[in-house]
mmCIF file of the N, C-alpha and C atoms, coordinates in Angstrom:
data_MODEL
# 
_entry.id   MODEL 
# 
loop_
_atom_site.group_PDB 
_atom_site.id 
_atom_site.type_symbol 
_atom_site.label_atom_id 
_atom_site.label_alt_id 
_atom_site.label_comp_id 
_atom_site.label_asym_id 
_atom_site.label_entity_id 
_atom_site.label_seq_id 
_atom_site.pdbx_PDB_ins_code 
_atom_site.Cartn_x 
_atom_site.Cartn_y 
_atom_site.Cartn_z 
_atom_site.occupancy 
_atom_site.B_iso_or_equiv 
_atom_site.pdbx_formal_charge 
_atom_site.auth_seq_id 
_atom_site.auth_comp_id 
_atom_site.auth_asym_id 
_atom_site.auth_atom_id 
_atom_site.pdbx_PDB_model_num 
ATOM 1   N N  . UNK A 1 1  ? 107.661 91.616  97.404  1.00 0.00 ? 1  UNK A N  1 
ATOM 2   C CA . UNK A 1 1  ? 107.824 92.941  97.925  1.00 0.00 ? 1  UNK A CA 1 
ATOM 3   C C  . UNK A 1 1  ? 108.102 92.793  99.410  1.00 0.00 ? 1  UNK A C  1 
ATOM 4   N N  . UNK A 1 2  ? 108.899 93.827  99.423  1.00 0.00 ? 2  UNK A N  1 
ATOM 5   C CA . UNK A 1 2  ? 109.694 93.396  101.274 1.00 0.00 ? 2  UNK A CA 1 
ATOM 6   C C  . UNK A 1 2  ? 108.703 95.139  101.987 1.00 0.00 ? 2  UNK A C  1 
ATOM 7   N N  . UNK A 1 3  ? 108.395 94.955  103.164 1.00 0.00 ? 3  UNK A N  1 
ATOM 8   C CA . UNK A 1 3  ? 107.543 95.932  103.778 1.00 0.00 ? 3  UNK A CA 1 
ATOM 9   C C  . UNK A 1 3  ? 108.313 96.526  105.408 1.00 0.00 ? 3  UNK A C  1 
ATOM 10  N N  . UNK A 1 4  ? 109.493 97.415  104.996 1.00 0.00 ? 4  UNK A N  1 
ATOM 11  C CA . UNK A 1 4  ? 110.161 97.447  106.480 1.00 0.00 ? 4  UNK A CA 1 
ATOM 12  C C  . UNK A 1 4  ? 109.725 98.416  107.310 1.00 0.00 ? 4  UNK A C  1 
ATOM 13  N N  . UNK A 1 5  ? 109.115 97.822  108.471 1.00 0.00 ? 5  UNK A N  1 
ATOM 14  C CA . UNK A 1 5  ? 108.764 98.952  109.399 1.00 0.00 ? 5  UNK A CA 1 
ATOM 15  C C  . UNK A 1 5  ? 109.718 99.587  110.189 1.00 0.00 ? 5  UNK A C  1 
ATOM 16  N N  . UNK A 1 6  ? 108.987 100.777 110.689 1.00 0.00 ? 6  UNK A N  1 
ATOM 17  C CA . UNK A 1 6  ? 109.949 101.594 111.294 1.00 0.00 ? 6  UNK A CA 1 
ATOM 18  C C  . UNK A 1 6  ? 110.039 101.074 112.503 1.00 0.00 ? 6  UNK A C  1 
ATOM 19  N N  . UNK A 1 7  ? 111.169 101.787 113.543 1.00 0.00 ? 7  UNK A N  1 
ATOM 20  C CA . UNK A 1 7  ? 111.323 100.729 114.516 1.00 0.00 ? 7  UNK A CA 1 
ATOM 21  C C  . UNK A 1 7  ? 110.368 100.485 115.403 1.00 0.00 ? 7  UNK A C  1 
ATOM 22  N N  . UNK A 1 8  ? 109.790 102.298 115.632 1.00 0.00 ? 8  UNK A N  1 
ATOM 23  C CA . UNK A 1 8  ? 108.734 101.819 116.482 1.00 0.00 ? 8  UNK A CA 1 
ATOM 24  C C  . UNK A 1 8  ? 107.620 101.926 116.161 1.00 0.00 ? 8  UNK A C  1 
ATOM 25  N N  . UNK A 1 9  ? 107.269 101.086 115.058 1.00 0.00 ? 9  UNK A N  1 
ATOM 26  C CA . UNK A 1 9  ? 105.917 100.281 114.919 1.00 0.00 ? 9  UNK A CA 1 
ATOM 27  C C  . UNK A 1 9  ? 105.384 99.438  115.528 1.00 0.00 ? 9  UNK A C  1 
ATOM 28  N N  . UNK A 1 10 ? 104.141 100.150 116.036 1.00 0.00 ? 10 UNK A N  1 
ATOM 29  C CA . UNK A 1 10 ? 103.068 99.207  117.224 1.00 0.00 ? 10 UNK A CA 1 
ATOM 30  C C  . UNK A 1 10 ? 102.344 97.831  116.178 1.00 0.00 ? 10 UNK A C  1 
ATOM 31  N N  . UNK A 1 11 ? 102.118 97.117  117.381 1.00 0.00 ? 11 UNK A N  1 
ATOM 32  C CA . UNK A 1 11 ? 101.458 95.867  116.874 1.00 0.00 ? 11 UNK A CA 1 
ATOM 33  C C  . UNK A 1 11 ? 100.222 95.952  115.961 1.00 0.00 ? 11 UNK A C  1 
ATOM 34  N N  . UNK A 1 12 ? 99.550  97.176  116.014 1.00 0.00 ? 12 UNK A N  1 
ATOM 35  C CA . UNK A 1 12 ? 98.652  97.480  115.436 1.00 0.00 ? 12 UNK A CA 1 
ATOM 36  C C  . UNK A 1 12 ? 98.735  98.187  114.222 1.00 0.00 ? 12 UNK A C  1 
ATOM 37  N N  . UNK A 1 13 ? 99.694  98.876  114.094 1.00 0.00 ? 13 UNK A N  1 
ATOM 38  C CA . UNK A 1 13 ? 100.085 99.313  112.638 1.00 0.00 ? 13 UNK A CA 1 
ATOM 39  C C  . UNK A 1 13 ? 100.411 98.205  111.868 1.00 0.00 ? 13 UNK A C  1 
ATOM 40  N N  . UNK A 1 14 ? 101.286 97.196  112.371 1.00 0.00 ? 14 UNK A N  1 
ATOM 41  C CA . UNK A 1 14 ? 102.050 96.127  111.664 1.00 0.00 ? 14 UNK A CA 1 
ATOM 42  C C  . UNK A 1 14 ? 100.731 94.635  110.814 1.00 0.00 ? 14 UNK A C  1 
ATOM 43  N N  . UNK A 1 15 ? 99.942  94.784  111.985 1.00 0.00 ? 15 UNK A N  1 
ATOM 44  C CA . UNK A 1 15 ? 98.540  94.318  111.887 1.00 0.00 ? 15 UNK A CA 1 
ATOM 45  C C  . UNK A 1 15 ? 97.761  94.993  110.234 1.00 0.00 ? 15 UNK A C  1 
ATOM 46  N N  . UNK A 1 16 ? 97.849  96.662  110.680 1.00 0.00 ? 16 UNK A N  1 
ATOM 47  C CA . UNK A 1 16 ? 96.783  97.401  110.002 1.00 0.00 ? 16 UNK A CA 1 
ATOM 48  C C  . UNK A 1 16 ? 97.945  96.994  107.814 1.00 0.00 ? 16 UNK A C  1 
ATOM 49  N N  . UNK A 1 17 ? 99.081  96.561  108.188 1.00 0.00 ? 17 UNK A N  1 
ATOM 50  C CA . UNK A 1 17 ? 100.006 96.444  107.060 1.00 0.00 ? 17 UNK A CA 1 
ATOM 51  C C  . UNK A 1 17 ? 99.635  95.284  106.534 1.00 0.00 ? 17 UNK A C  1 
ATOM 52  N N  . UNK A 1 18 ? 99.585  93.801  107.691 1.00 0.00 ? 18 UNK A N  1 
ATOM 53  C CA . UNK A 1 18 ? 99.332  92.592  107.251 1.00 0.00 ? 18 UNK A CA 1 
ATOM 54  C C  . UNK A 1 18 ? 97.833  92.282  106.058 1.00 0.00 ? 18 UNK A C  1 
ATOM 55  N N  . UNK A 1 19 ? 96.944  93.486  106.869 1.00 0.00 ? 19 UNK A N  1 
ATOM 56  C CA . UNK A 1 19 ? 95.700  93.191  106.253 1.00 0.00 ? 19 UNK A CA 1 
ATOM 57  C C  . UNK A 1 19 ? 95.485  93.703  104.990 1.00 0.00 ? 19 UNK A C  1 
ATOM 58  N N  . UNK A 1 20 ? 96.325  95.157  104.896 1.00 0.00 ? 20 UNK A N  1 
ATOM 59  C CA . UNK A 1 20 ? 96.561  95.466  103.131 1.00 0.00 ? 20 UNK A CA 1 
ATOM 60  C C  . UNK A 1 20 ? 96.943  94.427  102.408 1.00 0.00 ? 20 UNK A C  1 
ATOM 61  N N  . UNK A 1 21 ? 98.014  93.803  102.770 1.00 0.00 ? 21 UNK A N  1 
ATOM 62  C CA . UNK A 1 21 ? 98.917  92.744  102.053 1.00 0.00 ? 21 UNK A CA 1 
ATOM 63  C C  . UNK A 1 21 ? 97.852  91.608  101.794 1.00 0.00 ? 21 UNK A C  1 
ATOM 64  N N  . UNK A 1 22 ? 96.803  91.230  102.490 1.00 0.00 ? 22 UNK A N  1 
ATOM 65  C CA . UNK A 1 22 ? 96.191  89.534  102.320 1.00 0.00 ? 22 UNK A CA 1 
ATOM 66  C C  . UNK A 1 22 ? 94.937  90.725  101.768 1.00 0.00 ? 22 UNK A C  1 
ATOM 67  N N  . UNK A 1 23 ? 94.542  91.955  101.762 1.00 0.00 ? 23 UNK A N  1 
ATOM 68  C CA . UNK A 1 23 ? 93.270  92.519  100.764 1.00 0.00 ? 23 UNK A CA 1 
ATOM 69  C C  . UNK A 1 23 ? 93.575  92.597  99.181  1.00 0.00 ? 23 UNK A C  1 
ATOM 70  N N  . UNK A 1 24 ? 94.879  92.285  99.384  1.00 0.00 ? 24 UNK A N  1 
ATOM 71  C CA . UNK A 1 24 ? 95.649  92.164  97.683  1.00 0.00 ? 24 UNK A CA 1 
ATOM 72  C C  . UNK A 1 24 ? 95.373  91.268  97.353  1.00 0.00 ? 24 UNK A C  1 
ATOM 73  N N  . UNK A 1 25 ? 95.333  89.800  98.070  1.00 0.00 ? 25 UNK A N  1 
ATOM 74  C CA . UNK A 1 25 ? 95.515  88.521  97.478  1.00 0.00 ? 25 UNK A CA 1 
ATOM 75  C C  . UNK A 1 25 ? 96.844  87.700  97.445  1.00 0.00 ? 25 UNK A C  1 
ATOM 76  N N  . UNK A 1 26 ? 97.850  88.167  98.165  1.00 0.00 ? 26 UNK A N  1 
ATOM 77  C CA . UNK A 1 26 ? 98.998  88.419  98.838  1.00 0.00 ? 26 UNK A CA 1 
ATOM 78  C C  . UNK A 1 26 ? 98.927  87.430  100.369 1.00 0.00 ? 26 UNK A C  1 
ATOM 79  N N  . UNK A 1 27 ? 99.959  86.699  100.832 1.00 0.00 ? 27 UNK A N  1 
ATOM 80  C CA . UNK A 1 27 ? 100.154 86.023  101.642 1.00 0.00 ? 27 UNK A CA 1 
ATOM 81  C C  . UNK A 1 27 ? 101.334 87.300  102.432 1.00 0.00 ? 27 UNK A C  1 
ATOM 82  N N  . UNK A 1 28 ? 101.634 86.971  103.873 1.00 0.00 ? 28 UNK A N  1 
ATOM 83  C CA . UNK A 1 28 ? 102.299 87.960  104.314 1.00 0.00 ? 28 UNK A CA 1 
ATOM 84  C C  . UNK A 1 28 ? 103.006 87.413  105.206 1.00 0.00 ? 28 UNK A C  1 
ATOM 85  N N  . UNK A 1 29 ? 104.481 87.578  105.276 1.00 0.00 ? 29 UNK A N  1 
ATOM 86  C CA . UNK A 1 29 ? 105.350 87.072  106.018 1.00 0.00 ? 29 UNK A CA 1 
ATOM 87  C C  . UNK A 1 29 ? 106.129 87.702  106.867 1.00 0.00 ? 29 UNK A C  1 
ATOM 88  N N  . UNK A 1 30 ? 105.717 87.549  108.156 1.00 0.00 ? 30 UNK A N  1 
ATOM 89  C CA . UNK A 1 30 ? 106.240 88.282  109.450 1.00 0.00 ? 30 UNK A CA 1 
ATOM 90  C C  . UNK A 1 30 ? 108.132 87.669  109.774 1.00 0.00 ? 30 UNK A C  1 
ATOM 91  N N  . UNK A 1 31 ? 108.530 88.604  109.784 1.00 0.00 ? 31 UNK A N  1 
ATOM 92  C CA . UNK A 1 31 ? 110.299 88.586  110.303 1.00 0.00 ? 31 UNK A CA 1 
ATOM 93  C C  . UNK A 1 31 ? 110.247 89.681  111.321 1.00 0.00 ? 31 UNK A C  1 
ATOM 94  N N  . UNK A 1 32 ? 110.525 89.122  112.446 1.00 0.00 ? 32 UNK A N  1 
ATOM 95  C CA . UNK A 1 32 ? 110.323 90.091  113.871 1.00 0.00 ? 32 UNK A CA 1 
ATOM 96  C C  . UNK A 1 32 ? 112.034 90.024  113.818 1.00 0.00 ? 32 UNK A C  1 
ATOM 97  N N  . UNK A 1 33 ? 112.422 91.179  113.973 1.00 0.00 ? 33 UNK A N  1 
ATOM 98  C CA . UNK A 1 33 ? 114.094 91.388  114.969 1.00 0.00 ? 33 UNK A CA 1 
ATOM 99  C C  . UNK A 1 33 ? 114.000 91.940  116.138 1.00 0.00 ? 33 UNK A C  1 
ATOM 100 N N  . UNK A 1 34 ? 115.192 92.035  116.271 1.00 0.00 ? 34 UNK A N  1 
ATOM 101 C CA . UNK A 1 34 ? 115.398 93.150  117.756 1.00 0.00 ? 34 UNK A CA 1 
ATOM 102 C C  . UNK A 1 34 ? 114.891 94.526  117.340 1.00 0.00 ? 34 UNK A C  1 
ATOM 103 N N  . UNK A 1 35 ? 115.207 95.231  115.958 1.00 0.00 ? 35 UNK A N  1 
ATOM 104 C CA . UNK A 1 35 ? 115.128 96.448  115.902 1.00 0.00 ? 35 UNK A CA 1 
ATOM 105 C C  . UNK A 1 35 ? 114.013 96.886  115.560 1.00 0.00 ? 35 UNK A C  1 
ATOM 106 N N  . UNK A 1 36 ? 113.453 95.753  114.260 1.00 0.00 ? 36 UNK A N  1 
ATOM 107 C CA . UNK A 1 36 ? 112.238 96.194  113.199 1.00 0.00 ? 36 UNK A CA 1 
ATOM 108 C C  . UNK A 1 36 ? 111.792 95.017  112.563 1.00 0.00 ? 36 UNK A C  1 
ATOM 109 N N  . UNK A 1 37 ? 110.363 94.930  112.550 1.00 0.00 ? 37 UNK A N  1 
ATOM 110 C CA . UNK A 1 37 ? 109.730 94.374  112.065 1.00 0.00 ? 37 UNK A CA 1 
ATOM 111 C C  . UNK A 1 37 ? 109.923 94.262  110.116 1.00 0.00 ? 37 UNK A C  1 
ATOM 112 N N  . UNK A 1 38 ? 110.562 93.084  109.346 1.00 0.00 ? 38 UNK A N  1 
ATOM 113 C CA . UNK A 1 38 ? 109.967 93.462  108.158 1.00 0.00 ? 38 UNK A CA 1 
ATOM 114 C C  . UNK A 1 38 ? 108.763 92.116  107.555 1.00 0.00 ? 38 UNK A C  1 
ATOM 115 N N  . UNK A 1 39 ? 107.922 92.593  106.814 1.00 0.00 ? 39 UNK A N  1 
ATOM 116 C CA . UNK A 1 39 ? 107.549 92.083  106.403 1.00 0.00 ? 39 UNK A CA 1 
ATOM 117 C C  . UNK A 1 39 ? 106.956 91.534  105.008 1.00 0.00 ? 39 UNK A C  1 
ATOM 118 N N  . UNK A 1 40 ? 107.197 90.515  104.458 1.00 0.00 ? 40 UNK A N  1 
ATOM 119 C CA . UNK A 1 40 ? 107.360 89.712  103.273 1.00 0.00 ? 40 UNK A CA 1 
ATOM 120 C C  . UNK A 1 40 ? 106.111 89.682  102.475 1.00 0.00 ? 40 UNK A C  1 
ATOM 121 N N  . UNK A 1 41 ? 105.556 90.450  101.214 1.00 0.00 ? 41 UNK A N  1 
ATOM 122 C CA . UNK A 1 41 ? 104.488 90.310  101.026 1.00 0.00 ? 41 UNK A CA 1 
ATOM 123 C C  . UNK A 1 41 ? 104.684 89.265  99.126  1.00 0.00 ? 41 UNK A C  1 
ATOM 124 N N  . UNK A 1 42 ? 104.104 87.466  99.589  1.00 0.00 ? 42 UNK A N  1 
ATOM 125 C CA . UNK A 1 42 ? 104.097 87.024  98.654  1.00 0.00 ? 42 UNK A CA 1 
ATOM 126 C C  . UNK A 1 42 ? 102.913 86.325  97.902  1.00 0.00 ? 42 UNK A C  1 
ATOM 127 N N  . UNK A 1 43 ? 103.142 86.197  96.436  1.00 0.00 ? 43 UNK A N  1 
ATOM 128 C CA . UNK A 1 43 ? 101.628 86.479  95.594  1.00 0.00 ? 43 UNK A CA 1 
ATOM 129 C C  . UNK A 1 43 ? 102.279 85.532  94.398  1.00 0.00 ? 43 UNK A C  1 
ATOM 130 N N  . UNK A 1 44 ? 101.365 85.455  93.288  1.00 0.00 ? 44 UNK A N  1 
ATOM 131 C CA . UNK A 1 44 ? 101.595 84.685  91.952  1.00 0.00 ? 44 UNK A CA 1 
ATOM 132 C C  . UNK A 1 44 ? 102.288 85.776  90.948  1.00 0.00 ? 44 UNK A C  1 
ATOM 133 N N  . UNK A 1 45 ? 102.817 86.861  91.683  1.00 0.00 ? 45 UNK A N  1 
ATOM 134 C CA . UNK A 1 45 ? 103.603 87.978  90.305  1.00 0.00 ? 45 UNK A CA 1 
ATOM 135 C C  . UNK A 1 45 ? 103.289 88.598  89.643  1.00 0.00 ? 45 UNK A C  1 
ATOM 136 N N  . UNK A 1 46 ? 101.835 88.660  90.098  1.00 0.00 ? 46 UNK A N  1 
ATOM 137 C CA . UNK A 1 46 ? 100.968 89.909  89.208  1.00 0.00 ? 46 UNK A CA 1 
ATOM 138 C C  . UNK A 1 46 ? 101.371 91.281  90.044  1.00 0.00 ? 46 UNK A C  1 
ATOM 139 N N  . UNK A 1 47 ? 101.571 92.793  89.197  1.00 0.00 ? 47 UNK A N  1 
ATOM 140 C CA . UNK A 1 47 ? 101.935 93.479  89.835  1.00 0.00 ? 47 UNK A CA 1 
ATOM 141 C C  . UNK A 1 47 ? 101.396 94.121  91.021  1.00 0.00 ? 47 UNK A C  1 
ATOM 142 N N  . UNK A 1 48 ? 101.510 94.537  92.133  1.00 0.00 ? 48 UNK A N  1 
ATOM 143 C CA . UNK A 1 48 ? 100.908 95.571  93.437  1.00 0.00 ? 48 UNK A CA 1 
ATOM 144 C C  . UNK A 1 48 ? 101.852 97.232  93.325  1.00 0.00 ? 48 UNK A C  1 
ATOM 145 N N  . UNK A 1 49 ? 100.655 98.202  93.546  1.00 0.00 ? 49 UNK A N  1 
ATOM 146 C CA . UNK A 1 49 ? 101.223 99.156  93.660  1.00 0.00 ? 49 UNK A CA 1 
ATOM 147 C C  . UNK A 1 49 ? 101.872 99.455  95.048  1.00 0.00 ? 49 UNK A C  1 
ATOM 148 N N  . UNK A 1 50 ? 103.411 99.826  95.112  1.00 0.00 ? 50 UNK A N  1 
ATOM 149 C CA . UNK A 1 50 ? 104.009 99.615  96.071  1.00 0.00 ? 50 UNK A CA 1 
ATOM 150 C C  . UNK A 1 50 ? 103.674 100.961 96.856  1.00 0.00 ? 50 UNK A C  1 
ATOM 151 N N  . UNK A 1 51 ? 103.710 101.720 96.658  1.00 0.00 ? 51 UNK A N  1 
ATOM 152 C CA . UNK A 1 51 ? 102.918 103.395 96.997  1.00 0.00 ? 51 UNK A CA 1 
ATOM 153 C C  . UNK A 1 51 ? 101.646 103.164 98.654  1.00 0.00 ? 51 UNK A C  1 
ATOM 154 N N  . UNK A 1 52 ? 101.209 101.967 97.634  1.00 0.00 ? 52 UNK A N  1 
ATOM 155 C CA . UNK A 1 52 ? 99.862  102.124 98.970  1.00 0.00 ? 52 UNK A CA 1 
ATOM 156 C C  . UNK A 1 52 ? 99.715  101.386 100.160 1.00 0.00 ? 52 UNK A C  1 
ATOM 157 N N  . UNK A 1 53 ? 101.508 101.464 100.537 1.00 0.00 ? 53 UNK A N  1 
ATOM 158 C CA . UNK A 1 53 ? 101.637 100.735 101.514 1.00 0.00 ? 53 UNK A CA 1 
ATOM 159 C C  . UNK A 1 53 ? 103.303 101.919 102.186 1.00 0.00 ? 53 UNK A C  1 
ATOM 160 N N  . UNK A 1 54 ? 103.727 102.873 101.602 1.00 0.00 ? 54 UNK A N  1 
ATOM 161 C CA . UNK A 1 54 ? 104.181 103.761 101.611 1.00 0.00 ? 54 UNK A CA 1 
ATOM 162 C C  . UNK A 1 54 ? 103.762 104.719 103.002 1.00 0.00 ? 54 UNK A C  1 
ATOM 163 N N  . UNK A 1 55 ? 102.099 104.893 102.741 1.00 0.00 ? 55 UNK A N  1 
ATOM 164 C CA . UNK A 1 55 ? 101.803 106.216 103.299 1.00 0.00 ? 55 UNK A CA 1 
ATOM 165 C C  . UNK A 1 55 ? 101.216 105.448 104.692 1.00 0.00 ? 55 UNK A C  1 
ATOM 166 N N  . UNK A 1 56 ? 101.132 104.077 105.047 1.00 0.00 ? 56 UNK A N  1 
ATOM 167 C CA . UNK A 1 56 ? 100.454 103.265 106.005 1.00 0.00 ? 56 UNK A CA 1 
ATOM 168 C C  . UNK A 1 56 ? 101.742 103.768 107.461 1.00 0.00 ? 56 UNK A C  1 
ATOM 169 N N  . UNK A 1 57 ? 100.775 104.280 108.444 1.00 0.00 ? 57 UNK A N  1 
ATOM 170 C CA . UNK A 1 57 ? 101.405 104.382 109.746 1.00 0.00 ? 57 UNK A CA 1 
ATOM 171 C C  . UNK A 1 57 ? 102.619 103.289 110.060 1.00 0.00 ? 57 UNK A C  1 
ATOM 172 N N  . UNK A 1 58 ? 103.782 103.697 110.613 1.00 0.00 ? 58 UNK A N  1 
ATOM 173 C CA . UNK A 1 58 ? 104.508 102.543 110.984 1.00 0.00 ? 58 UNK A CA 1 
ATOM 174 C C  . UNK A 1 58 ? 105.778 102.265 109.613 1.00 0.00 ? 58 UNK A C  1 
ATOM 175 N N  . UNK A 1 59 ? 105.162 102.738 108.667 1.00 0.00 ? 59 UNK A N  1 
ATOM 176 C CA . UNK A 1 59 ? 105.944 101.917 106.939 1.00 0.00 ? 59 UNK A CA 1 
ATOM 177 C C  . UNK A 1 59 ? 107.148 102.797 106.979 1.00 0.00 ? 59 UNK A C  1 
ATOM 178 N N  . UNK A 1 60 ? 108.402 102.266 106.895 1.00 0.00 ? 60 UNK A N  1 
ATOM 179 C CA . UNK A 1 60 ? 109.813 102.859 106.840 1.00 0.00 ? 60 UNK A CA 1 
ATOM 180 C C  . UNK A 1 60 ? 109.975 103.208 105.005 1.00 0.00 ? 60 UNK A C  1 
ATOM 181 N N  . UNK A 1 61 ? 109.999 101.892 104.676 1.00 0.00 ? 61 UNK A N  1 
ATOM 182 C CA . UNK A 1 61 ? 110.100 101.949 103.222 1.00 0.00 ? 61 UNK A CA 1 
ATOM 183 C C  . UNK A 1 61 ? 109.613 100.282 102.613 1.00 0.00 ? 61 UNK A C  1 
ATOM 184 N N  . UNK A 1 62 ? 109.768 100.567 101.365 1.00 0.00 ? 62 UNK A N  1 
ATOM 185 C CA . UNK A 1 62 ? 109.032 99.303  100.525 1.00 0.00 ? 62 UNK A CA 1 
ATOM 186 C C  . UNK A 1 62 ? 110.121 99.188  99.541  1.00 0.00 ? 62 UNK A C  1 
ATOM 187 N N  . UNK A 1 63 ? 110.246 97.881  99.733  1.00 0.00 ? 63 UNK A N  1 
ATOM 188 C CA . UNK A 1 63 ? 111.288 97.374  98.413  1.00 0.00 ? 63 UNK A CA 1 
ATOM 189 C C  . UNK A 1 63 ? 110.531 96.564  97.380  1.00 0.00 ? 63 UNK A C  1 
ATOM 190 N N  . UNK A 1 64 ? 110.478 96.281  96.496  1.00 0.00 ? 64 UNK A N  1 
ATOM 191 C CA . UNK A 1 64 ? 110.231 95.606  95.257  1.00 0.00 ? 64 UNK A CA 1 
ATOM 192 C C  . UNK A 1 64 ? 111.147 94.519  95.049  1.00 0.00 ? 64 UNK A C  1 
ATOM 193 N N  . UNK A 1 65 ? 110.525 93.448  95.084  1.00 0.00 ? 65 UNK A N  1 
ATOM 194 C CA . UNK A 1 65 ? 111.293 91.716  94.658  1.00 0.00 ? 65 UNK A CA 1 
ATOM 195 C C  . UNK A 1 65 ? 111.193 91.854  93.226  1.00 0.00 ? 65 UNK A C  1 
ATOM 196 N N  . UNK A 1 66 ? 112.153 91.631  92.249  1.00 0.00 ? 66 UNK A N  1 
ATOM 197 C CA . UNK A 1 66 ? 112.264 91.043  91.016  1.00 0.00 ? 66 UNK A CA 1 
ATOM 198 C C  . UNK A 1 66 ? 112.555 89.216  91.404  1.00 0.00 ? 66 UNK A C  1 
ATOM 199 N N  . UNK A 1 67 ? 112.469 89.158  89.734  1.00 0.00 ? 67 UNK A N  1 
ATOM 200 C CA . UNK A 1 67 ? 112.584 87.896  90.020  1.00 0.00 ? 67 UNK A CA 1 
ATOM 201 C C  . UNK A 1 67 ? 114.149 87.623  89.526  1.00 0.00 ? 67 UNK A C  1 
ATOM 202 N N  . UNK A 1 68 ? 114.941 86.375  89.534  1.00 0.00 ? 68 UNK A N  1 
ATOM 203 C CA . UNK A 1 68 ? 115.676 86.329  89.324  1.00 0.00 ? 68 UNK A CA 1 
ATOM 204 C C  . UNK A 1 68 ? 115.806 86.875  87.363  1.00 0.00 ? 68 UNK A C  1 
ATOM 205 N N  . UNK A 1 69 ? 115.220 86.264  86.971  1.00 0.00 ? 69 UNK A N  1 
ATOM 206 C CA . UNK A 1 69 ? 114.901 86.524  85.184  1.00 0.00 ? 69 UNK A CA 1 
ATOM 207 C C  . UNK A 1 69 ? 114.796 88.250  84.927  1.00 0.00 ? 69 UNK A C  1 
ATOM 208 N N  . UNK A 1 70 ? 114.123 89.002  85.623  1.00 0.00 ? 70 UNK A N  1 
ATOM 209 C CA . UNK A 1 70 ? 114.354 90.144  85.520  1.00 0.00 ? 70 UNK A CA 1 
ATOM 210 C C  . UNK A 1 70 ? 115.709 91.261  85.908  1.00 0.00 ? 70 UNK A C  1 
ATOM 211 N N  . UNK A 1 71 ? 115.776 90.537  87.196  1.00 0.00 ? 71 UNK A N  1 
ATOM 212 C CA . UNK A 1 71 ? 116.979 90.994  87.689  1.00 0.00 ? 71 UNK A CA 1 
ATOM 213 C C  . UNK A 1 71 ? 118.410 90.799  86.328  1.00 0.00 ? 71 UNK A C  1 
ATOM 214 N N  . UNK A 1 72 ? 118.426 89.687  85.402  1.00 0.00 ? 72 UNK A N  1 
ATOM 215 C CA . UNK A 1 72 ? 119.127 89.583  85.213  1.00 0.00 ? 72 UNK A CA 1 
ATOM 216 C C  . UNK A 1 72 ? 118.677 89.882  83.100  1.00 0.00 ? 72 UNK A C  1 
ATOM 217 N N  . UNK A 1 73 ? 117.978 90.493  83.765  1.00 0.00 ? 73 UNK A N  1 
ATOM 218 C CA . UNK A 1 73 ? 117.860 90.993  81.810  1.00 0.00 ? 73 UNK A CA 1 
ATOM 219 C C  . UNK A 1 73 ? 118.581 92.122  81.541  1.00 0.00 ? 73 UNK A C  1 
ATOM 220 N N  . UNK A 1 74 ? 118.627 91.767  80.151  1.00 0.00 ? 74 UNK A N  1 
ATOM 221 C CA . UNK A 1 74 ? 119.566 92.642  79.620  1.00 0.00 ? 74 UNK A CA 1 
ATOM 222 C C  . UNK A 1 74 ? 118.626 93.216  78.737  1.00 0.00 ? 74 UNK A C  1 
ATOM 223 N N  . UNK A 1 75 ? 118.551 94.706  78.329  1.00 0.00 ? 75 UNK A N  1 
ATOM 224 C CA . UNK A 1 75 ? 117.715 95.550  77.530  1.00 0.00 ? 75 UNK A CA 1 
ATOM 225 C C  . UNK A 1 75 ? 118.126 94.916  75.987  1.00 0.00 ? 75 UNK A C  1 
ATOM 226 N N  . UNK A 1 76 ? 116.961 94.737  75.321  1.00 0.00 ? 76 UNK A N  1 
ATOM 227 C CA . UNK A 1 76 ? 117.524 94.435  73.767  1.00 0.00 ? 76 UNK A CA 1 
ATOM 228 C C  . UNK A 1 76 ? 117.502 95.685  72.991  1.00 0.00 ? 76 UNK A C  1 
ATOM 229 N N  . UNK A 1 77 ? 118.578 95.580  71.984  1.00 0.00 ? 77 UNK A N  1 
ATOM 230 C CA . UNK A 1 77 ? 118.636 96.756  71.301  1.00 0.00 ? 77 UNK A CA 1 
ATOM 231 C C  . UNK A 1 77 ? 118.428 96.689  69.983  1.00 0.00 ? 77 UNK A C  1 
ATOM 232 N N  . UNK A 1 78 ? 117.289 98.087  69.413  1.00 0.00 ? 78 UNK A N  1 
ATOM 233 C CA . UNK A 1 78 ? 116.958 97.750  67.787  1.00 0.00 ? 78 UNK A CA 1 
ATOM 234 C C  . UNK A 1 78 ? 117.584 98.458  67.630  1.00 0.00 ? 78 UNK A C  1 
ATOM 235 N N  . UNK A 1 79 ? 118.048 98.681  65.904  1.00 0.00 ? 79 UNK A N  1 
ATOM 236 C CA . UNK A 1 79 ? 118.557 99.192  65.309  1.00 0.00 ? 79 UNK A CA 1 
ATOM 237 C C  . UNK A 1 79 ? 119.436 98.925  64.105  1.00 0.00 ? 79 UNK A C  1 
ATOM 238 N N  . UNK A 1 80 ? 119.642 99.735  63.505  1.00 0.00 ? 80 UNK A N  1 
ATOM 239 C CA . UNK A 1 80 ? 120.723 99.038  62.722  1.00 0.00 ? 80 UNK A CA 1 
ATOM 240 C C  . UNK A 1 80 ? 122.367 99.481  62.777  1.00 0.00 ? 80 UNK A C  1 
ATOM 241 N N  . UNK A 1 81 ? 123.335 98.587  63.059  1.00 0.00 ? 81 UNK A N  1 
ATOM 242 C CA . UNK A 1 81 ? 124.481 99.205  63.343  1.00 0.00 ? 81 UNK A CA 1 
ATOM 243 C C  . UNK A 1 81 ? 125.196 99.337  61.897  1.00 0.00 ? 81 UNK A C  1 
# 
């Protein structure tokens, strides 16, 4: 899950984000730019609700990592043709 802050997110919001992310069980990976902070939240693939990191001061938006295997499934279809 990718965690992009808004631009002007203080050090302390970005902080108050890191510590949700490692209260999960979640490792957390800081990418500083010029504009915005994002940050990388990685784990063993069990799911996190992405929501409760949504309403956290500073949070632009939250993306969701698939994995490659998901990304690339195809829905199976029952039935009979």
């Amino acid at each position: 899950m990718m965690i992009i802050m808004r631009t002007n997110a203080t050090p302390q919001e970005i902080a108050a984000v890191v510590e949700r992310i490692e209260g999960n069980g979640l490792r957390a990976h800081l990418s500083k730019g010029e504009e915005r902070t994002v940050i990388g939240a990685v784990g063993d693939g069990r799911p996190v609700l992405k929501d409760q990191f949504l309403h956290l001061p500073g949070v632009d938006r939250v993306i969701s990592a698939k994995s490659e295997t998901e990304r690339n499934r195809v829905p199976a279809v029952v039935g009979r043709y």
